[in-house]
Short mmCIF file of the C-alpha atoms (twelve columns), coordinates in Angstrom:
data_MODEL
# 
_entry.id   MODEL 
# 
loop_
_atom_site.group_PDB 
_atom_site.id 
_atom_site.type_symbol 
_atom_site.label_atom_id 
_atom_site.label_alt_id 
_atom_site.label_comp_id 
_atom_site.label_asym_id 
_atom_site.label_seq_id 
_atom_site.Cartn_x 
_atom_site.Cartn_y 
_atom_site.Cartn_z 
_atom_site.pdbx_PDB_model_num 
ATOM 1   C CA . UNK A 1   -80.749  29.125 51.491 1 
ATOM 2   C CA . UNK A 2   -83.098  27.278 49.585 1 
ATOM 3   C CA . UNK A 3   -85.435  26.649 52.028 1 
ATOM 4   C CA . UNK A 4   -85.564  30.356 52.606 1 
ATOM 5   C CA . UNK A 5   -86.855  30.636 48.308 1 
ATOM 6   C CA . UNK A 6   -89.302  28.352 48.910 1 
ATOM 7   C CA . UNK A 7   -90.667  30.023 51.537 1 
ATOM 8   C CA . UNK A 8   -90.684  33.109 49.311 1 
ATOM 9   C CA . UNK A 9   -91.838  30.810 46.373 1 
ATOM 10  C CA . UNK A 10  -95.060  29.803 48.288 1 
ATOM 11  C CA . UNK A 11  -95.967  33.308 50.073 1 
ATOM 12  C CA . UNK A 12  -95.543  34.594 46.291 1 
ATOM 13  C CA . UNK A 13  -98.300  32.088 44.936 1 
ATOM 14  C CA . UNK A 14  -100.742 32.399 47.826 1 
ATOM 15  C CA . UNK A 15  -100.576 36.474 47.889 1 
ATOM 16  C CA . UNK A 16  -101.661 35.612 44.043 1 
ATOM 17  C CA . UNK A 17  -104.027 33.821 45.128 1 
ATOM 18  C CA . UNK A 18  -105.935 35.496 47.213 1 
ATOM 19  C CA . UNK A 19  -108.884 37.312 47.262 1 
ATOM 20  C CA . UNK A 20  -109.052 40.886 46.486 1 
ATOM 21  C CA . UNK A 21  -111.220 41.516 50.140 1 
ATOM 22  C CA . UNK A 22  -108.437 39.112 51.891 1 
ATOM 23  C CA . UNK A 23  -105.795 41.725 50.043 1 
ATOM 24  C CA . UNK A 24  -107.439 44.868 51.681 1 
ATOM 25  C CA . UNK A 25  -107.381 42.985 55.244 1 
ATOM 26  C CA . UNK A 26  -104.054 42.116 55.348 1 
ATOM 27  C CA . UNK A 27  -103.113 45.637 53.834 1 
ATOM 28  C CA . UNK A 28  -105.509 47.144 56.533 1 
ATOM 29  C CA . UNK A 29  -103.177 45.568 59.364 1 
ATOM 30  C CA . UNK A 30  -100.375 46.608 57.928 1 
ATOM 31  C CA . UNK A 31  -101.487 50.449 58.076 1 
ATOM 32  C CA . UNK A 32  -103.058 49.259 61.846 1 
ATOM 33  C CA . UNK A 33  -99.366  48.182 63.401 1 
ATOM 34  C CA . UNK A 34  -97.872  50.900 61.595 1 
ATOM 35  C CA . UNK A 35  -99.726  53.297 63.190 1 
ATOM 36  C CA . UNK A 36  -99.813  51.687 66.351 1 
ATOM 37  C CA . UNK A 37  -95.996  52.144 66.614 1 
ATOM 38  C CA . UNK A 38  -96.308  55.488 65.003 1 
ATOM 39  C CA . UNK A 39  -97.576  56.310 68.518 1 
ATOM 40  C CA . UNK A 40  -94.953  55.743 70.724 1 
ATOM 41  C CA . UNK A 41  -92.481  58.357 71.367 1 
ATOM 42  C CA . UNK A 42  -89.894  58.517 68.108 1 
ATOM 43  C CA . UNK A 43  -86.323  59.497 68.880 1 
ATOM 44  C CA . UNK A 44  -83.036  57.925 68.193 1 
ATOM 45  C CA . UNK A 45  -80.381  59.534 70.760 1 
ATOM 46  C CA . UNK A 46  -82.624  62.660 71.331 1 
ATOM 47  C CA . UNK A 47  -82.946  63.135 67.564 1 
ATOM 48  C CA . UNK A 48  -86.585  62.980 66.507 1 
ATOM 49  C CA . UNK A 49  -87.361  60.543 64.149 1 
ATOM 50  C CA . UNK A 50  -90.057  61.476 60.989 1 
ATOM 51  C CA . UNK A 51  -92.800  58.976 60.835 1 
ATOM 52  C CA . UNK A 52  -94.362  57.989 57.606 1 
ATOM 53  C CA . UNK A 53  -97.742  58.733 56.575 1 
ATOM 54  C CA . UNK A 54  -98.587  55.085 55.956 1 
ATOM 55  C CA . UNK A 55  -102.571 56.175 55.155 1 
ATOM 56  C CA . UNK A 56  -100.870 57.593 52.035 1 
ATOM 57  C CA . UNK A 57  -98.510  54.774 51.539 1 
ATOM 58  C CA . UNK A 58  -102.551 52.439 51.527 1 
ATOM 59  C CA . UNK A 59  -104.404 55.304 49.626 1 
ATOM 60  C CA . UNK A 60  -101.741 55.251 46.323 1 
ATOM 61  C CA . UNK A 61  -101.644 51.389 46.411 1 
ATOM 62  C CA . UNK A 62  -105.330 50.646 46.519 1 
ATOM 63  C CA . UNK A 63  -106.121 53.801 44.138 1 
ATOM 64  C CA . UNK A 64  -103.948 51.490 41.561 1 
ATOM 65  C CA . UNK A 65  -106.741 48.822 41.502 1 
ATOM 66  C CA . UNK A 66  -109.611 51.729 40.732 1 
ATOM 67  C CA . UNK A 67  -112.370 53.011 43.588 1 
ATOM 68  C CA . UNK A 68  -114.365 51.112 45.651 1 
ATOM 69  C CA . UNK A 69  -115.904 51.360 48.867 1 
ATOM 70  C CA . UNK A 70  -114.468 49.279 50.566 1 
ATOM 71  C CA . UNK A 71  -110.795 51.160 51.133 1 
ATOM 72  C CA . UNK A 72  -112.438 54.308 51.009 1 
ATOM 73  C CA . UNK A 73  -114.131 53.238 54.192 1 
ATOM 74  C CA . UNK A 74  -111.080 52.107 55.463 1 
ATOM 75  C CA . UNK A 75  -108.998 54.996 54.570 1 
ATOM 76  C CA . UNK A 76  -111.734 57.649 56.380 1 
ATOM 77  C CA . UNK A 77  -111.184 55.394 59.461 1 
ATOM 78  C CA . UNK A 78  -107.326 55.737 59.206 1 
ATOM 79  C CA . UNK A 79  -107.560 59.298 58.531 1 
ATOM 80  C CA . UNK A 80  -110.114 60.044 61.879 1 
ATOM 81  C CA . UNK A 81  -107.399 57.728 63.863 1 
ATOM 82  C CA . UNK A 82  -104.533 60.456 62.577 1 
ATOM 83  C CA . UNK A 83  -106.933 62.769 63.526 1 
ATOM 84  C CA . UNK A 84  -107.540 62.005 67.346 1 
ATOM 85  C CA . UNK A 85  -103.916 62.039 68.050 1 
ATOM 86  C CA . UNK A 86  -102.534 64.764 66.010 1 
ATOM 87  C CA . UNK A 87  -104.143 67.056 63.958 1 
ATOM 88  C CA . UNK A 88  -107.704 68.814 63.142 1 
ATOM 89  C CA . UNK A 89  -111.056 66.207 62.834 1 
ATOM 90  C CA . UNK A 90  -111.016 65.204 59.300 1 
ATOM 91  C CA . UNK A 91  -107.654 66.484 57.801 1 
ATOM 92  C CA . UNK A 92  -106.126 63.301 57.212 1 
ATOM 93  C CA . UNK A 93  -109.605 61.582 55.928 1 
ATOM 94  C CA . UNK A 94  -109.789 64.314 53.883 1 
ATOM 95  C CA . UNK A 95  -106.137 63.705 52.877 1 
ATOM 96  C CA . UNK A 96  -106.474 59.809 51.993 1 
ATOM 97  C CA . UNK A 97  -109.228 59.962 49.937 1 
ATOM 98  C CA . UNK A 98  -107.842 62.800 47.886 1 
ATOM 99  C CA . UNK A 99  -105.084 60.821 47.687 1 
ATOM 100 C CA . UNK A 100 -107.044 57.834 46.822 1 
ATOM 101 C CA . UNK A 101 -109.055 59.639 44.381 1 
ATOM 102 C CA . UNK A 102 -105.720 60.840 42.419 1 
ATOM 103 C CA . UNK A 103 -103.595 57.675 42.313 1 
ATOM 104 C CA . UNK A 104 -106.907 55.816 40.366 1 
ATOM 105 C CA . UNK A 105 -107.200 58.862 37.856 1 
ATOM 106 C CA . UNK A 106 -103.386 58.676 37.166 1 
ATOM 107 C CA . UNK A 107 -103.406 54.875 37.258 1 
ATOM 108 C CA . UNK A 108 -106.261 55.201 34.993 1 
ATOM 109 C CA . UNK A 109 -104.896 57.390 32.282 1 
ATOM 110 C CA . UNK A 110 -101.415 55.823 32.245 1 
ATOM 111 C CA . UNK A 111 -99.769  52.818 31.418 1 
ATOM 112 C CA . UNK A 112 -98.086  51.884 34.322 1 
ATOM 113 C CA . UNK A 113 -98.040  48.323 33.944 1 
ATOM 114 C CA . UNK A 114 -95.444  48.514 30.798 1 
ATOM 115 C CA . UNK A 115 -93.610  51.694 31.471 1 
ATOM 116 C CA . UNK A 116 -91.667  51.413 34.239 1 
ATOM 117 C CA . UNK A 117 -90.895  55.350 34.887 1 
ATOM 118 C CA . UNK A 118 -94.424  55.480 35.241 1 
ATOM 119 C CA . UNK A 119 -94.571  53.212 38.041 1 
ATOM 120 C CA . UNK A 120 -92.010  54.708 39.717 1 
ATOM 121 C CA . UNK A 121 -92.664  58.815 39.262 1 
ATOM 122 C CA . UNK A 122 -96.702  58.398 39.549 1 
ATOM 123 C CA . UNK A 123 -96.166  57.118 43.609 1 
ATOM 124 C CA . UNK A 124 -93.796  59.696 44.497 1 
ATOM 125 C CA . UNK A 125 -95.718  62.503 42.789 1 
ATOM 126 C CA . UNK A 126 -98.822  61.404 44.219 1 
ATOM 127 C CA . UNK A 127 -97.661  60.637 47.863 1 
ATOM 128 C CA . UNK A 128 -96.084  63.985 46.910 1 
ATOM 129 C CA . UNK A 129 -99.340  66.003 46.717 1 
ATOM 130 C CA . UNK A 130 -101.089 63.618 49.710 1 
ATOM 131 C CA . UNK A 131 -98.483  65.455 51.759 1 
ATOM 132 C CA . UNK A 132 -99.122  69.018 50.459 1 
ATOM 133 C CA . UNK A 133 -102.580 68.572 51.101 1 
ATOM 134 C CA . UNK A 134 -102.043 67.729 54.514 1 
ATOM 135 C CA . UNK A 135 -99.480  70.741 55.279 1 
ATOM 136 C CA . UNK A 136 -102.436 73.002 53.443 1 
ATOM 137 C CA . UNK A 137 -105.130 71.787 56.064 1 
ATOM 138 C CA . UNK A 138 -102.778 72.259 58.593 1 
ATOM 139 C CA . UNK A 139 -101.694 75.716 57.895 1 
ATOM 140 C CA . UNK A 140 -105.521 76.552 57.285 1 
ATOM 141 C CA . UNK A 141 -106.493 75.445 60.543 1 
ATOM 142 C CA . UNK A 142 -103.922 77.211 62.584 1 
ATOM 143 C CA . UNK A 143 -103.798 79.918 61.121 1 
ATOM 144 C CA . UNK A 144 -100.304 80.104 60.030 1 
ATOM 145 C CA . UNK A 145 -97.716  78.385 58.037 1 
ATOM 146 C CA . UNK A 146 -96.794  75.199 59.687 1 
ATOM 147 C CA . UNK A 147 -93.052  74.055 59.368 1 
ATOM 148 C CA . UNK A 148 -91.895  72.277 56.089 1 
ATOM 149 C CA . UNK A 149 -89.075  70.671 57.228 1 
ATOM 150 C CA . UNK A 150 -90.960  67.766 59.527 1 
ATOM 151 C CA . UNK A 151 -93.458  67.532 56.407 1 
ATOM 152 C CA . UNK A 152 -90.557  66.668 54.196 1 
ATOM 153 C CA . UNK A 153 -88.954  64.137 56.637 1 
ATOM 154 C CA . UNK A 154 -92.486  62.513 56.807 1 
ATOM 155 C CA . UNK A 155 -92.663  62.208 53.418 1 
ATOM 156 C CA . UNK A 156 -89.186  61.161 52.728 1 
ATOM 157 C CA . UNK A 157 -89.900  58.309 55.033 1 
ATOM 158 C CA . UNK A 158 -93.096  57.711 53.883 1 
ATOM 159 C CA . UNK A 159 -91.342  57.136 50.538 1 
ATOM 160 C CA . UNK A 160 -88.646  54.393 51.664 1 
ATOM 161 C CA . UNK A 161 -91.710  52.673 53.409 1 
ATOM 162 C CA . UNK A 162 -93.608  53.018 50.483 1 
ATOM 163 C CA . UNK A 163 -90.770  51.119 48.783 1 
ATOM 164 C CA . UNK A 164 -91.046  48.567 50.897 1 
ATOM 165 C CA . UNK A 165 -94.304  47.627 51.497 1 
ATOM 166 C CA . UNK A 166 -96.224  48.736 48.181 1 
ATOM 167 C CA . UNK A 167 -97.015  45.060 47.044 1 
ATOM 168 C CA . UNK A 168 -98.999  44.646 50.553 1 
ATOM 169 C CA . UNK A 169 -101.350 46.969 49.011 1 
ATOM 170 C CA . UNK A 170 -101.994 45.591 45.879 1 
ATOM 171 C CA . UNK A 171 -105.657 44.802 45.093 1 
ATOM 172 C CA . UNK A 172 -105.367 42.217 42.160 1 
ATOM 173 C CA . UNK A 173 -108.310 44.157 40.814 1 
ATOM 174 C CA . UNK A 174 -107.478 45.612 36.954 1 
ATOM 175 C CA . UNK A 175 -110.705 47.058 36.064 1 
ATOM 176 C CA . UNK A 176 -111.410 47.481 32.899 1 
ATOM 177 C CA . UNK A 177 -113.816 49.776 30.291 1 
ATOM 178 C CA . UNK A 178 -115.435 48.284 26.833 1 
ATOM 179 C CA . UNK A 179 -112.380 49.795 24.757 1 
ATOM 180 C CA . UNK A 180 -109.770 47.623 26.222 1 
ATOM 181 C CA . UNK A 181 -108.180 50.870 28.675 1 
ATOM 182 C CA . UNK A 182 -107.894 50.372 32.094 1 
ATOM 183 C CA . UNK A 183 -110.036 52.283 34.774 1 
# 
């Protein structure tokens, strides 16, 4: 079993280590397989399985480190990808960066990094209203009110995945303004 901590040990220091640009790769392939398998028929015993929004899951984790072009780019291309196979051109871009755009200002006004409440409400809240936004566009563009119960089990997975993989989106970046706050 010790072996095994080391292993941990050393992934720990090098994901420290790296590079904010190397960070947003390896977070880009995560959102990439996920949404890869995303595509493939979900059922478990001819019960369909929710999938998670994992564009959300990438759009609250890098909004933590402030804006920059770089995931907004990213997140568009994500969102046009959701797009193609499921819903209206430009929902889920839309979506993301709205997302994106919200999890910086909250990060930015709060303390997250020394109240842990924080940390944990802010995600849920906005992954919360990345998911509204989508059923909105949704029920705009056809016309009537889409189902809330497959919204909710999206975002009810998309908030155990969240759980799991938030750290893979973690910039490194804490920007900062002349005061001492955080942007």
């Amino acid at each position: 079993m010790n072996w095994l901590s080391s292993i941990a040990d050393t992934l720990a220091l090098r994901w420290e280590a790296a590079r904010p640009r190397g960070r947003l790769f390896i977070g880009a392939v995560v959102v990439v397989l996920i949404g890869l398998v995303g595509l493939t028929p979900k059922s478990l015993f001819g019960v369909p399985l929710a999938w998670p929004y994992v564009g959300l899951i990438a759009a609250v984790g890098w909004g933590r480190s402030g804006i920059g072009f770089g995931p907004m780019l990213l997140l568009l291309l994500f969102g046009f990808a959701q797009d193609a196979s499921q819903a209206p051109w430009g929902s889920h871009g839309l979506a993301n960066l709205l997302t994106y755009g919200l999890s910086a200002m909250v990060h930015q006004m709060f303390d997250t990094e020394r109240t842990p409440f924080l940390s944990f409400i802010l995600p849920v809240v906005t992954l919360f209203s990345g998911i509204t936004l989508v059923w909105i566009v949704a029920s705009v563009s056809s016309g009537h009110f889409v189902r809330v119960t497959p919204m909710l089990t999206a975002y009810f997975a998309t908030l155990v995945v969240h759980m799991l993989i938030t750290p893979l989106f973690d910039l490194g970046i804490r920007r900062t303004v002349p005061n001492g706050g955080s942007t």
